[in-house]
C-alpha positions as a Python dict, from the first residue, in 0.01 Angstrom:
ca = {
    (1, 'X'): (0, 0, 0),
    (2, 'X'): (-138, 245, 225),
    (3, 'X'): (-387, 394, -36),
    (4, 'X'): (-494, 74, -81),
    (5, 'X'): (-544, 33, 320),
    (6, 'X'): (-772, 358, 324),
    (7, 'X'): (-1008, 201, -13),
    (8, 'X'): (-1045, -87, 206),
    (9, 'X'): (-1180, 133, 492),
    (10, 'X'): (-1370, 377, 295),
    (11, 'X'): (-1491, 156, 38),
    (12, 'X'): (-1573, -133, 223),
    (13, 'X'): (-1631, -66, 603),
    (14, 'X'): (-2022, -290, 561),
    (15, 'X'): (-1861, -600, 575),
    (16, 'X'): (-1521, -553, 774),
    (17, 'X'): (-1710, -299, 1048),
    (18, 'X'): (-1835, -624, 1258),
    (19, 'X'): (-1476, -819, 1212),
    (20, 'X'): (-1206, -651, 1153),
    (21, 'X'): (-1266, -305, 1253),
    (22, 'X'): (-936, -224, 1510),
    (23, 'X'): (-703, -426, 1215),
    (24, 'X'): (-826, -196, 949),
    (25, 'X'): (-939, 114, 1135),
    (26, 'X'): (-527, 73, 1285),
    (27, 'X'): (-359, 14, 914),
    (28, 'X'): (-555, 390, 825),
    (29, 'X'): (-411, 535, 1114),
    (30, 'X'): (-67, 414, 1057),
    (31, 'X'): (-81, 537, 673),
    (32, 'X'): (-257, 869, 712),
    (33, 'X'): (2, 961, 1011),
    (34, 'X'): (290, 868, 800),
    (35, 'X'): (155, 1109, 498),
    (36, 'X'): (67, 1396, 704),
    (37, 'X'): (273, 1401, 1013),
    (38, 'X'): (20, 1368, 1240),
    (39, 'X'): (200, 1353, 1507),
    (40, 'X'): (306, 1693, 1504),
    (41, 'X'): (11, 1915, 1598),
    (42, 'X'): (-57, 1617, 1855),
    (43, 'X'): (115, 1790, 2248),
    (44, 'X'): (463, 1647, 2333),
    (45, 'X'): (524, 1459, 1988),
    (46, 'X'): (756, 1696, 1818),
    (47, 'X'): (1032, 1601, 2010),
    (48, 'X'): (976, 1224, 1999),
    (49, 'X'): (970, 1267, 1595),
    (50, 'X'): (1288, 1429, 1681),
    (51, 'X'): (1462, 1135, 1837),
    (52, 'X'): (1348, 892, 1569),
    (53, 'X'): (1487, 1052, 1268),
    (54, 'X'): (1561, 820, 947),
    (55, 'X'): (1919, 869, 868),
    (56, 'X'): (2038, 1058, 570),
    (57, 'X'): (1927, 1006, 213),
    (58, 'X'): (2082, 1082, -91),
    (59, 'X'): (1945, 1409, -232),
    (60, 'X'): (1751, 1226, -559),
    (61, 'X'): (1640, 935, -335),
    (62, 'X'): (1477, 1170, -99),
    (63, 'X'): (1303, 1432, -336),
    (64, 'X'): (1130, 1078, -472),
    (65, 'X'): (1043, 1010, -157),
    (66, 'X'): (870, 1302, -74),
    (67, 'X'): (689, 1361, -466),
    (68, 'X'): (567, 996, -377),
    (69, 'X'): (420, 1147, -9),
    (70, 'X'): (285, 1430, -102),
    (71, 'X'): (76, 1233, -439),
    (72, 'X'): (25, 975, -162),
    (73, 'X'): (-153, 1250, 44),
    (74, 'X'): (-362, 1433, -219),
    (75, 'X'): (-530, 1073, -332),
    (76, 'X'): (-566, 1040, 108),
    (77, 'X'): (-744, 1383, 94),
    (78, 'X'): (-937, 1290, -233),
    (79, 'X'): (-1047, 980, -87),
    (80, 'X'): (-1179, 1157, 253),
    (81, 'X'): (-1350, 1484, 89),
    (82, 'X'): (-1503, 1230, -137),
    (83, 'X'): (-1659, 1039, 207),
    (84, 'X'): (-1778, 1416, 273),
    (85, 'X'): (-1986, 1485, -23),
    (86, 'X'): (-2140, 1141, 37),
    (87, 'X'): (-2215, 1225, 380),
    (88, 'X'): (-2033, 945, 519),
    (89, 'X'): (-1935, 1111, 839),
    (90, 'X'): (-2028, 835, 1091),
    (91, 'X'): (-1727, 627, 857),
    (92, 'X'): (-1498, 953, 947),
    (93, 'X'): (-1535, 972, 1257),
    (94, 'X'): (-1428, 648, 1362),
    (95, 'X'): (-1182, 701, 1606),
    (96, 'X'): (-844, 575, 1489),
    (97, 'X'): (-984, 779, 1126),
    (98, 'X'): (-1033, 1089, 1279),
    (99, 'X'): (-736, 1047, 1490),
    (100, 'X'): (-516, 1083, 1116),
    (101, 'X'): (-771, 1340, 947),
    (102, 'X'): (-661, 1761, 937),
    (103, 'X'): (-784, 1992, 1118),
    (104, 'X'): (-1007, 2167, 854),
    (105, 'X'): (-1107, 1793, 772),
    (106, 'X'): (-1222, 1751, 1104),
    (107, 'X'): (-1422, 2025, 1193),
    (108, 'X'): (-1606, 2005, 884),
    (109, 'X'): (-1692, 1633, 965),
    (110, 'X'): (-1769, 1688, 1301),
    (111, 'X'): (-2018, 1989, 1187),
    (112, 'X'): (-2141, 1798, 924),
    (113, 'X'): (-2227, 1497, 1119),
    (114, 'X'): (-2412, 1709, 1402),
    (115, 'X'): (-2618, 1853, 1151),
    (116, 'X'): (-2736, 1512, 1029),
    (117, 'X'): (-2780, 1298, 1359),
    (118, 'X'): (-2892, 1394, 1720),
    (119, 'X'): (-2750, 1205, 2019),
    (120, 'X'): (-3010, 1001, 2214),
    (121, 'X'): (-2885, 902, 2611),
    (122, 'X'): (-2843, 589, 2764),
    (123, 'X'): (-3211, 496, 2916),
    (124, 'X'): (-3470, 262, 2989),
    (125, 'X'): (-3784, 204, 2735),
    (126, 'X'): (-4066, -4, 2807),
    (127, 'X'): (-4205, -201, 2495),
    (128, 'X'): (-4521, -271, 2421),
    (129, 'X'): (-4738, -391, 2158),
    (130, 'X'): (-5057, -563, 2050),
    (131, 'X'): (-5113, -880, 1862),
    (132, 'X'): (-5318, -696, 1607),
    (133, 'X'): (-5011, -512, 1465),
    (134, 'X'): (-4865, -771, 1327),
    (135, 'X'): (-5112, -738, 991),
    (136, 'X'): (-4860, -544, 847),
    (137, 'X'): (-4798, -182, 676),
    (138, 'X'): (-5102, -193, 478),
    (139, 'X'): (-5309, -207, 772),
    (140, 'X'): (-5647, -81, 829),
    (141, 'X'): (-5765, -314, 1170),
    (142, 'X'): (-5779, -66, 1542),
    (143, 'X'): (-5887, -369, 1703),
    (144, 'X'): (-5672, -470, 1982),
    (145, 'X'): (-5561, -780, 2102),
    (146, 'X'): (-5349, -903, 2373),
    (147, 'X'): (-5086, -662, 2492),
    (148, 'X'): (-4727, -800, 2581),
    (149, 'X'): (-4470, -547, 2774),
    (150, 'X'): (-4109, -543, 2825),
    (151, 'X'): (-3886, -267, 2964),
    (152, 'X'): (-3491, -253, 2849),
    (153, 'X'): (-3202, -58, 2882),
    (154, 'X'): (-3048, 149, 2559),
    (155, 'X'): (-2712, 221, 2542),
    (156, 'X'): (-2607, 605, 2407),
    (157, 'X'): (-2638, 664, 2063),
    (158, 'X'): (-2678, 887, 1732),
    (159, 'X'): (-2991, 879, 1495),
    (160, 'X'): (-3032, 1042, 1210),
    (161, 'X'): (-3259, 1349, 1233),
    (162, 'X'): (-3419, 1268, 878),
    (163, 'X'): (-3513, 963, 667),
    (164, 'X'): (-3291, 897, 382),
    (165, 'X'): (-3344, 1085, 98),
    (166, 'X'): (-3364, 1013, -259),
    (167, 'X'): (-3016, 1275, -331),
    (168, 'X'): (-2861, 1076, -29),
    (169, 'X'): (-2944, 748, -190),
    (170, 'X'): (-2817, 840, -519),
    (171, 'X'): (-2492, 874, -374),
    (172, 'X'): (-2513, 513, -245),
    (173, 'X'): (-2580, 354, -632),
    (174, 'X'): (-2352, 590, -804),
    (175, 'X'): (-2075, 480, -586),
    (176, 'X'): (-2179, 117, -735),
    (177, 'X'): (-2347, 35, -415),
    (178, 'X'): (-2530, -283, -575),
    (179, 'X'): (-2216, -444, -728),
    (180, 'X'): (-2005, -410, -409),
    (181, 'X'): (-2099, -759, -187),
    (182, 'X'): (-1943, -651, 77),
    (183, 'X'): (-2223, -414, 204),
    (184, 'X'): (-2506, -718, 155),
    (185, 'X'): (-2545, -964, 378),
    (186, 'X'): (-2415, -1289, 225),
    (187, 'X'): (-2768, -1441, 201),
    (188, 'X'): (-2918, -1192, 26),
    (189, 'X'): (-2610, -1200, -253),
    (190, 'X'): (-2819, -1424, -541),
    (191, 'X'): (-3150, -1194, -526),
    (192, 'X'): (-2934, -879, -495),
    (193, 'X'): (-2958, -851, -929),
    (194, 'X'): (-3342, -835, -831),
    (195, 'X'): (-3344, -502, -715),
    (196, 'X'): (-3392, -289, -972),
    (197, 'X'): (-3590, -7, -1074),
    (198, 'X'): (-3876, 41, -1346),
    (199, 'X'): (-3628, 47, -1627),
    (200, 'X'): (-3396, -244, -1479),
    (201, 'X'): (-3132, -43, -1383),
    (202, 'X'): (-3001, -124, -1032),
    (203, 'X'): (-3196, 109, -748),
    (204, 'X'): (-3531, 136, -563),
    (205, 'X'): (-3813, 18, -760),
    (206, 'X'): (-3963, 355, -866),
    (207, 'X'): (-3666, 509, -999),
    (208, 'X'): (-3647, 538, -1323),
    (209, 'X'): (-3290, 474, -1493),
    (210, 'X'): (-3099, 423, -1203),
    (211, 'X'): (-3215, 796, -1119),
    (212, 'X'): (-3492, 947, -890),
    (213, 'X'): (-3759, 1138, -996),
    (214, 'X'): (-3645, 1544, -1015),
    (215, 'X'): (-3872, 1686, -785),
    (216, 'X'): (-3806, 1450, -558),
    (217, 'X'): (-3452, 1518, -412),
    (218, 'X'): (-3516, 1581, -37),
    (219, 'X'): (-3826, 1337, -7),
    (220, 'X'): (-3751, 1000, 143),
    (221, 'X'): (-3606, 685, -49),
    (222, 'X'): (-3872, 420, -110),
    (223, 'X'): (-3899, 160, -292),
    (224, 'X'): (-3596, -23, -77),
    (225, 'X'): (-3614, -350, 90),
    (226, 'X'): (-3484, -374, 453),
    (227, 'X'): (-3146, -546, 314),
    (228, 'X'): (-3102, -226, 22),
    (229, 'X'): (-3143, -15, 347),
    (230, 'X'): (-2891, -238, 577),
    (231, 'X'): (-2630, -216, 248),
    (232, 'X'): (-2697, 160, 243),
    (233, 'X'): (-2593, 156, 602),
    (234, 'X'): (-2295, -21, 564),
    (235, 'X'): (-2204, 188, 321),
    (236, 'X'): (-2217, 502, 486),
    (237, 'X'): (-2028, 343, 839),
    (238, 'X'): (-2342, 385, 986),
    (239, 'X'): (-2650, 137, 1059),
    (240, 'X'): (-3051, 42, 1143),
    (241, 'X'): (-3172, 144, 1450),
    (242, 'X'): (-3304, -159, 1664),
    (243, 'X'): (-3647, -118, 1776),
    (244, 'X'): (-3573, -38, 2120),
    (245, 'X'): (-3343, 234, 1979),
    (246, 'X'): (-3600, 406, 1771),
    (247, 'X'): (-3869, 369, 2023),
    (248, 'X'): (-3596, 585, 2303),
    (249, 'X'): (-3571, 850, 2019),
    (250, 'X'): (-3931, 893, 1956),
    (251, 'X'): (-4091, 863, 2288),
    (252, 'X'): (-3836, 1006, 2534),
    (253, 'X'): (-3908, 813, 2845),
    (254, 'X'): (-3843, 997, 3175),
    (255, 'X'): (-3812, 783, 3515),
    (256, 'X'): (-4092, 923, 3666),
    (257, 'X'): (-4046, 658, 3962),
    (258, 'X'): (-3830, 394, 4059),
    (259, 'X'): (-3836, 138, 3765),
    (260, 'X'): (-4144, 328, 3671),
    (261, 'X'): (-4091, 585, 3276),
    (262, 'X'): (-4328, 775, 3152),
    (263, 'X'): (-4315, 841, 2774),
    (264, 'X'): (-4476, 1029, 2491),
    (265, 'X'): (-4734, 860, 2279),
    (266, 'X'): (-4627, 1055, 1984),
    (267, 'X'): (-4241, 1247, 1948),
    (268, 'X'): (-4413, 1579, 2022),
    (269, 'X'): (-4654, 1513, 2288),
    (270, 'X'): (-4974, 1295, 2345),
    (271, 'X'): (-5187, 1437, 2102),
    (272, 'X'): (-5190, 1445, 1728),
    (273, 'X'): (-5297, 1780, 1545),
    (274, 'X'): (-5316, 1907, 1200),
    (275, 'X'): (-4984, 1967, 1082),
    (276, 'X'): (-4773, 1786, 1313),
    (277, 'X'): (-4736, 1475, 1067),
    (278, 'X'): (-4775, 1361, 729),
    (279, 'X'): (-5062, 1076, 796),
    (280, 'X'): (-5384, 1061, 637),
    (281, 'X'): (-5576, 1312, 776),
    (282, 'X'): (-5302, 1580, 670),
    (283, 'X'): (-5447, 1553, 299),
    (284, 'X'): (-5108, 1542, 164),
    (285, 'X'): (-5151, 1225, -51),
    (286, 'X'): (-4761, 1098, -64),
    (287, 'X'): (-4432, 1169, 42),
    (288, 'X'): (-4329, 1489, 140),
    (289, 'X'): (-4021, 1687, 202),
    (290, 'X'): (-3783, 1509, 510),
    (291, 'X'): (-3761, 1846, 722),
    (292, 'X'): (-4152, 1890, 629),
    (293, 'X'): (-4384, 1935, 1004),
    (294, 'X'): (-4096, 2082, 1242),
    (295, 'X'): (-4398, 2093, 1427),
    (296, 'X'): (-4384, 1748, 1487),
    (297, 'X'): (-3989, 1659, 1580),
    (298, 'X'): (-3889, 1462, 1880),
    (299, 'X'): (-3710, 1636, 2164),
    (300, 'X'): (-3389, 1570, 2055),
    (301, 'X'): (-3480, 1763, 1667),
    (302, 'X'): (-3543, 1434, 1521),
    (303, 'X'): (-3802, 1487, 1194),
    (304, 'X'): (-4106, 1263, 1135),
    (305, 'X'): (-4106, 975, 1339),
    (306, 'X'): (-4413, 1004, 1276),
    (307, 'X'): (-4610, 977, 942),
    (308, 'X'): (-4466, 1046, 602),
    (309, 'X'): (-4300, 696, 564),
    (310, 'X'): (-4232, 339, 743),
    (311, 'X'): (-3895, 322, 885),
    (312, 'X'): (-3735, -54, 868),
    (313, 'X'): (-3542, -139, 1191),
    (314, 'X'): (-3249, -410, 1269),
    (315, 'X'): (-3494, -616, 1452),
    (316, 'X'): (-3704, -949, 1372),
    (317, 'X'): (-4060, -1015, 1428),
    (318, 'X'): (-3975, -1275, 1592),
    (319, 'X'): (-4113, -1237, 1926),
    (320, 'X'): (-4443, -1065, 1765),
    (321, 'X'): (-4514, -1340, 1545),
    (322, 'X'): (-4478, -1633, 1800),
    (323, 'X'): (-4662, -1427, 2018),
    (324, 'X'): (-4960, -1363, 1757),
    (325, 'X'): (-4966, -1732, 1638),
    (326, 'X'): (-5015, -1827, 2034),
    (327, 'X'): (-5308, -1572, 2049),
    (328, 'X'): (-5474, -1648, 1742),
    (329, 'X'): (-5361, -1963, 1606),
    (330, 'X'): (-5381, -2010, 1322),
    (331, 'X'): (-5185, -1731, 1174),
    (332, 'X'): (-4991, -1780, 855),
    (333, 'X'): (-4734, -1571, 785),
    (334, 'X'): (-4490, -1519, 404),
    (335, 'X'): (-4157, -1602, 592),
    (336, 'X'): (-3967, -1399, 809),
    (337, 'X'): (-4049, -1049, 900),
    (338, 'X'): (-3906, -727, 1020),
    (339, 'X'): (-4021, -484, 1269),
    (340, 'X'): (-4141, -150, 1111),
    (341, 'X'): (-4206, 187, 1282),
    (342, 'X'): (-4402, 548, 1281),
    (343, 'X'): (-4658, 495, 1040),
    (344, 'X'): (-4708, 675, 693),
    (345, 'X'): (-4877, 899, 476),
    (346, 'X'): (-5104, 679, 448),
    (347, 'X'): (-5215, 545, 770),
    (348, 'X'): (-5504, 622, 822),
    (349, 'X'): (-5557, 538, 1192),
    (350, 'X'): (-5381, 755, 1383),
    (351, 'X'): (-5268, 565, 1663),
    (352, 'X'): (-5105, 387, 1408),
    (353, 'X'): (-4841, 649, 1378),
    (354, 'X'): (-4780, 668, 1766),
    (355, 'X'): (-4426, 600, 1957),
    (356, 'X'): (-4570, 246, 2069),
    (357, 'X'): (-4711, 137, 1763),
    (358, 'X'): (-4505, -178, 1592),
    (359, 'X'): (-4587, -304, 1245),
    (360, 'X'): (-4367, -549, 1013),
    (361, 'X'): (-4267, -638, 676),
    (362, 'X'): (-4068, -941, 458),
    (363, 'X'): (-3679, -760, 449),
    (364, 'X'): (-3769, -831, 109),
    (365, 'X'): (-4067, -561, 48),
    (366, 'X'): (-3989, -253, -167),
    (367, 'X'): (-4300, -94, -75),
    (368, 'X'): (-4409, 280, -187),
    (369, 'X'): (-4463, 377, 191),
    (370, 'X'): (-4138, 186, 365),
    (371, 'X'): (-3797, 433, 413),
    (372, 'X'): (-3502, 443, 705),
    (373, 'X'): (-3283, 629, 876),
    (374, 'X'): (-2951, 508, 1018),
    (375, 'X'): (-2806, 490, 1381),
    (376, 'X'): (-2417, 518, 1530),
    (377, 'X'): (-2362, 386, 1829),
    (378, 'X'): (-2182, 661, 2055),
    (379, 'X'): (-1885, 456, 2189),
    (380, 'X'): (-1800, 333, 1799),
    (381, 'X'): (-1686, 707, 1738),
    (382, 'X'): (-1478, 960, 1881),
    (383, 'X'): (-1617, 1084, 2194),
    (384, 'X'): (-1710, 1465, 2091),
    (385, 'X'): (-1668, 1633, 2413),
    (386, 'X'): (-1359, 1522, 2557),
    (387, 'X'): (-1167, 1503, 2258),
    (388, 'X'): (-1317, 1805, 2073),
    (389, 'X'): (-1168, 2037, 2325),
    (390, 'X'): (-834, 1841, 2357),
    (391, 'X'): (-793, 1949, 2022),
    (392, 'X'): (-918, 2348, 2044),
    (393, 'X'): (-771, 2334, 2359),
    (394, 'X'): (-429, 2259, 2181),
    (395, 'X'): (-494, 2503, 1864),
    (396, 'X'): (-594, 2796, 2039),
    (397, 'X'): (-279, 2840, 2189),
    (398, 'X'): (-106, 2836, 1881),
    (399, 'X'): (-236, 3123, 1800),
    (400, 'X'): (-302, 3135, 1427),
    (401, 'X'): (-583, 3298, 1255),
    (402, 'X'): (-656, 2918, 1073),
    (403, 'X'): (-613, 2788, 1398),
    (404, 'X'): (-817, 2968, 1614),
    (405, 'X'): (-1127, 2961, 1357),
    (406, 'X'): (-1135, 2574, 1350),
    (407, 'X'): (-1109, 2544, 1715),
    (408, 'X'): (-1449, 2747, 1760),
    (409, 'X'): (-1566, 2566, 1510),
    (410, 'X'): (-1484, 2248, 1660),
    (411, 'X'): (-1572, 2421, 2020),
    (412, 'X'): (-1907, 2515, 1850),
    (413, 'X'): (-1996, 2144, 1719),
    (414, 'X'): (-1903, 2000, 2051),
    (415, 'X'): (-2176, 2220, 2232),
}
């Protein structure tokens, strides 16, 4: 029962993460604890598993009991190193998860997700945009049209310092990611068969049997709707940024003044050079590489927010689109639409690939210049800092070798 209490957590957080998250997140805890003894390299519990002692067993009875634990524990471990070569940290580190995970299991998740995300402060960020940049991805228009501002506060949280690449993807379809519902948003279910590849094979549309192309491993997925990316997310414990979120990460507002932020037009700066993104004038012709132009990360280490691909966000167009049809009219639009950001390498104007640029796209596009990256929100995890150094605090003065390499470890991905 409690195996099957840890599938339903690893295997299907998409759908239960907005509902049931403390029931399920609680039922881990509770089995995990009871395999490994949690409890005991927790300060002051020794002695309370001390007073609550089962009372004797026969001898058979309890060597049963303890075969069934320990193969009860190795499919527990199984099941988490498995979430580890997936890169499902964000799912790990939830906090009644991590709360029942080992040390070694720990450290290696905490290192692993600090490695892949970057943490982005609470803040204000003023957006902006013009009517005209509601023509879409495939745009070619600079004209401007009317400009409509709005300033908002963003709660702390992670983003992913690269797009999602074609390996990470991979991991998403061979773990059946198309025939599990619970990652898809129920209205999406009877077009979900629709999204295959070139040889019909579920996947993004230019993979070719259910497999990317073999030179492109580390270049960004494409070919994915906005709902293959939310499923993707859901998968992994993680999710898409909104747009306010991805515009914090990109442009790094600073209060400047009361009420008043001053922010970057581009992650690195205000000016766009040669080799600080993969746009059009870069020559590059397609996709490349995700930790291609270092030159041109954010201040918080975050890769290509600019250029190289689109990245779909959580938000509608809403607001865009009623504002556009206001302005101009007469605007007809193919259903409802989803706010895109950062250009690609294949805009061609470059201010199309600044912080403050907005585009969109139908959630159902698989387009050849359209990719993500996924978000965590910072208070849906274990808080790093404070309980990091619980924990080394605790380890280090046991005094073991083991002991006292995880705790720098840990110390180290706390920093």
């Amino acid at each position: 029962m409690a195996l099957l209490l840890i599938a339903l957590v690893l295997l299907s957080w998409g759908a239960w993460q907005r509902r049931f998250t403390p029931l399920l997140a609680g039922s881990l805890t509770m089995g995990l604890a009871a395999w490994r003894g949690w409890l005991r390299w927790v300060p002051g519990s020794r002695q309370e598993h001390a007073d609550r002692r089962p009372p004797p067993v026969p001898v058979d009875s309890a060597d049963k009991e303890v075969d069934q634990e320990t193969d009860h524990d190795q499919q527990a471990d199984q099941l988490v190193e498995e979430s580890l070569r997936e890169h499902r940290s964000g799912l790990l580190l939830q906090p009644q998860v991590a709360a029942a995970l080992t040390l070694d299991q720990l450290t290696r998740t905490l290192r692993q997700f600090n490695e892949s995300a970057s943490i982005v402060p609470r803040g204000g960020v003023g957006t902006s945009f013009h009517v005209a940049e509601i023509r879409g991805a495939d745009a070619e228009s600079s004209a401007d049209g009317q400009t409509v501002a709005r300033q908002q506060t963003v709660e702390t949280f992670y983003l992913d310092r690269y797009t999602v690449t074609n390996r990470r993807f991979q991991d998403f379809v061979d773990a059946g990611g198309y025939q599990k519902m619970e990652y898809w948003p129920t209205e999406i279910w009877p077009e979900v068969l629709d999204f295959v590849d070139q040889t019909g094979q579920p996947g993004p549309r230019y993979w070719h049997k259910g497999k990317f192309p073999e030179d492109r491993a580390s270049h960004p997925v494409v070919g994915v709707s906005w709902y293959e990316a939310l499923a993707y997310a859901n998968w992994a414990g993680r999710r898409l940024p909104t747009d306010a979120e991805w515009l914090k990460a990109a442009s790094w507002p600073v209060e400047v003044d009361a009420g008043q932020l001053a922010s970057r037009r581009y992650p690195w700066g205000d000016v766009l050079d040669q080799g600080q993104a993969n746009v059009w004038s870069a020559a590059v012709g397609g996709t490349a590489e995700v930790d291609a132009f270092p030159n041109g990360a954010s201040a918080s280490g975050l890769y290509q927010l600019a250029g190289n691909v689109w990245e779909w966000t959580a938000d509608d167009a809403g607001e865009m689109v009623e504002t556009a049809m206001i302005a101009g009219g007469n605007l007809i639009l193919p259903g409802p639409m989803k706010i895109i950001r950062g250009g690609a390498f294949d805009t061609y104007f470059e201010n199309q690939a600044s912080c403050d640029y907005r585009s969109v796209a139908r959630p159902t596009d698989r387009k050849y210049n359209i990719g993500f990256r996924c978000a965590v929100t910072a208070d849906q995890i274990v808080d790093v800092t404070r309980d990091v150094h619980r924990l080394a605090t605790t380890l280090q003065a046991a005094g073991s070798r083991s002991d006292t390499e995880g705790a720098a470890v840990l110390e180290e991905c706390s920093g």
